[in-house]
C-alpha positions in Angstrom: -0.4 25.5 12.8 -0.5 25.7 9.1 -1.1 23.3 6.4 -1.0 22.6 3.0 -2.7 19.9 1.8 -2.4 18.8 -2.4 -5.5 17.8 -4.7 -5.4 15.7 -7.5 -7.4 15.0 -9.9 -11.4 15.2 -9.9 -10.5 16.8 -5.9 -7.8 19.2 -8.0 -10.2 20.5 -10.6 -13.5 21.2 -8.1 -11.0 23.3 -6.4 -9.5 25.0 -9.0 -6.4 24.7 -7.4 -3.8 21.7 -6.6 -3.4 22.9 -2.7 -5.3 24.2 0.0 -4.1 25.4 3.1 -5.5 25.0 6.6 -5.1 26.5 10.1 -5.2 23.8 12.5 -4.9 23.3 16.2 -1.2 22.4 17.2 -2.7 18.7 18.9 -4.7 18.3 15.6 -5.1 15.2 13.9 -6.3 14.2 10.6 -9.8 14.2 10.9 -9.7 17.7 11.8 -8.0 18.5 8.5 -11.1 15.9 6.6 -13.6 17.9 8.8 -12.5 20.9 7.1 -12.2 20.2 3.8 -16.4 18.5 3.4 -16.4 21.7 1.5 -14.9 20.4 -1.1 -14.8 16.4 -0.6 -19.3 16.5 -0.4 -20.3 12.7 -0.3 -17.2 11.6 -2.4 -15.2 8.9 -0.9 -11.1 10.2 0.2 -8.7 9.1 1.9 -5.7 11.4 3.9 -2.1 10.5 2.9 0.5 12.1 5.4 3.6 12.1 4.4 3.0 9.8 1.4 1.5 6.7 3.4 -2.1 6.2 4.1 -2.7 7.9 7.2 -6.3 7.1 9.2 -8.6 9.7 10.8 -6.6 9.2 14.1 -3.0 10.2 12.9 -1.8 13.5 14.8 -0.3 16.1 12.0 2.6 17.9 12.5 4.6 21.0 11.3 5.6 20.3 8.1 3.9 17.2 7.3 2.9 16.8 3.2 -0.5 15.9 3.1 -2.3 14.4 0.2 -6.6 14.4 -0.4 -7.2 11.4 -2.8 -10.3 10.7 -4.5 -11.5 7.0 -5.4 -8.9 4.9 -7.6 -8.9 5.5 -11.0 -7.3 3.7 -13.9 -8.2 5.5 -17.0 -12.0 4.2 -16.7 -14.3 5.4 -13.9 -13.7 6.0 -10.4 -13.3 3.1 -8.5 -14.4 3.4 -5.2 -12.7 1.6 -2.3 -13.5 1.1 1.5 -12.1 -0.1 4.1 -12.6 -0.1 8.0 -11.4 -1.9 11.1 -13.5 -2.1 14.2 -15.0 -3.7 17.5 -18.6 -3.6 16.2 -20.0 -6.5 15.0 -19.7 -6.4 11.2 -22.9 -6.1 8.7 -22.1 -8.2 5.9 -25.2 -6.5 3.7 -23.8 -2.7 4.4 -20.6 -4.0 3.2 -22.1 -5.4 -0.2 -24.5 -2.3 -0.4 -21.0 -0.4 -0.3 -20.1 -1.7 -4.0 -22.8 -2.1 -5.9 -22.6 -0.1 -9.2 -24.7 0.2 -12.4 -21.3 -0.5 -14.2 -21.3 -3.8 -12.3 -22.8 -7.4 -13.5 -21.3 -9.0 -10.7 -21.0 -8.3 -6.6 -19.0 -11.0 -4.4 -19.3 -11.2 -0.8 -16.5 -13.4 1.1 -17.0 -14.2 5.1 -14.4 -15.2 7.0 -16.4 -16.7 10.0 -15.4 -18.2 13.4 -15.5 -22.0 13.4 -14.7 -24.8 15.8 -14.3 -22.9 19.0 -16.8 -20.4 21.1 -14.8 -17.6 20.0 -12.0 -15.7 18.8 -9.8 -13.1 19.7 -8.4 -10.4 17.2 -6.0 -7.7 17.7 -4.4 -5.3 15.2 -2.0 -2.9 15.3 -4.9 0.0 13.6 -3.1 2.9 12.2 -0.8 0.6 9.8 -3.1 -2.0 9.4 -5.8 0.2 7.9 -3.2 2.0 5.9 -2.3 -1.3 4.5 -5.6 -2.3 3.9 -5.9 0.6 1.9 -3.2 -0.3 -0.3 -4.3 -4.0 -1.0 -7.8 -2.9 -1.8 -6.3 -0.2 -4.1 -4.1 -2.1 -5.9 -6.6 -5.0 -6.5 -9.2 -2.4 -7.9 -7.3 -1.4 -10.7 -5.5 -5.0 -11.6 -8.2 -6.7 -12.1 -10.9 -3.3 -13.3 -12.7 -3.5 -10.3 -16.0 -1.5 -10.2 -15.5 -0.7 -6.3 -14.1 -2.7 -3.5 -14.6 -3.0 0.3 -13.4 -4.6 3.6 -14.1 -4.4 6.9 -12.5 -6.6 9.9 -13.3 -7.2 13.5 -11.0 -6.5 16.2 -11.8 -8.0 19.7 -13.7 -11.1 20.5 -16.0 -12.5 17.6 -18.3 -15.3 18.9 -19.0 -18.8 17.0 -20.3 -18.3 13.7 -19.8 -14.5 13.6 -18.1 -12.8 10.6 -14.5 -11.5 11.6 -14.1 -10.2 8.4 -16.1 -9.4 5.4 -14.8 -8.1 1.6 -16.7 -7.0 -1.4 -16.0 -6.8 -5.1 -18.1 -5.9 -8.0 -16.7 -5.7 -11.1 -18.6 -5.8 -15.0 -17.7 -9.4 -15.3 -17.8 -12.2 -12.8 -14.8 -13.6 -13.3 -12.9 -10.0 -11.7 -15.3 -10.0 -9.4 -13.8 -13.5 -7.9 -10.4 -12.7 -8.8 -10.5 -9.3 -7.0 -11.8 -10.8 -3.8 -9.4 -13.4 -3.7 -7.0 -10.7 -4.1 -7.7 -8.9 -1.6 -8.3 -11.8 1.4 -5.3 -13.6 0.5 -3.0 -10.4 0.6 -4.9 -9.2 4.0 -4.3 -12.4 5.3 -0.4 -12.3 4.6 0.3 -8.6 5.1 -2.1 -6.9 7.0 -1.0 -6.6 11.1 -3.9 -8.2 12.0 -3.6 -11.2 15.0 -6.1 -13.7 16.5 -5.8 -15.6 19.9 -7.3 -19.2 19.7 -6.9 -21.5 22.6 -4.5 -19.3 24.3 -1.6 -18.7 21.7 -1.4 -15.9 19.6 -1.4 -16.4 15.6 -0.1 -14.4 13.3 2.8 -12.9 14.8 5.7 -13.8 11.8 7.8 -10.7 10.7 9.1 -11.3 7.5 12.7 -11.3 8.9 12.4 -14.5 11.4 10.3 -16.7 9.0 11.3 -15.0 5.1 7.4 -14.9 5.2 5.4 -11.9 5.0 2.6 -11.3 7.9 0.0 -13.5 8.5 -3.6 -13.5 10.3 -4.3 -17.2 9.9 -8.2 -16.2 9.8 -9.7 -19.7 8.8 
């Protein structure tokens, strides 16, 4: 099948156009459409929008689908770069920091959210709209408080005693955005992302917003 696929910005220029068009496989998904375009993305950091929502490297495309390259957040001042990532590997804490440092940056917070009080912990999420959402909270944190970059990663499966289930990064000029930023970002994970933990038995986090009037929430400490 054929798609189009819009550039913006710093993606749009490099290009010298603001759309591309692929030939993909009828069962192909976006990571096929990423894996074709390193030609132009190189070692900058995109995401894939598909149909104007985040879409992960897992989403299968379809005829007409609209979808969007996007460099690194910007607000007017230098890229910000964001990350984030969702898996059953144990999570590096250091990678994650190493992810935003920046020479811009006089500050780098690190926040762990750790199991406590019981052997271990069970997470589930529900990935493709979790990540997507993840995306949006780390996005939108960057630029309000002038983030440098920002990063998150989260565990999914069982995280022993002690382990990290999730880890986020900020570095921003000043260390006051820094904290902000990360605060940001954990506290809007914790009530939005779909993200759920089993402790003794019961699952927690499980409150749509139109039982409770409450938005998500994945209980982590």
């Amino acid at each position: 099948m054929r798609v189009a696929v819009r550039l913006f910005a710093s993606l749009r220029e490099r290009a010298g156009t603001d759309a591309v068009t692929l030939e993909l496989a009828d069962d192909a998904r976006v990571s096929d459409a990423l894996t074709q375009l390193q030609w132009l993305t190189g070692a900058t950091s995109v995401v894939m929008a598909v149909n104007r929502e985040y879409a992960t490297p897992e989403v299968r495309l379809h005829p007409g689908d609209e979808l969007a390259l996007i460099p690194p957040v910007s607000g007017g001042a230098p890229d910000r770069l964001i990350h984030v990532r969702i898996s059953p590997e144990p999570l590096e804490p250091a990678a994650v920091t190493a992810r935003v440092r920046d020479p811009r940056a006089g500050a780098v917070v690190t926040f762990l959210g750790v199991t406590r009080e019981v052997p271990a912990l069970e997470y589930e999420a529900y990935l493709e709209m979790a990540e997507c959402k993840l995306l949006a909270i780390v996005a939108a944190a960057a630029e309000r408080h002038d983030l440098c970059a920002a990063a998150v990663e989260h565990r999914i499966g069982t995280v022993a005693l002690s382990e990290p289930s999730v880890v986020v990064a900020a570095s921003a000029a000043h260390r006051d955005a820094a904290f902000a930023g990360a605060r940001e970002i954990i506290d809007n994970l914790k009530a939005q992302a779909p993200i759920w933990k089993r402790e003794a038995g019961e699952w927690v986090g499980s409150h749509p917003p139109s039982a409770t009037g409450a938005s998500l929430s994945t209980d982590l400490m």
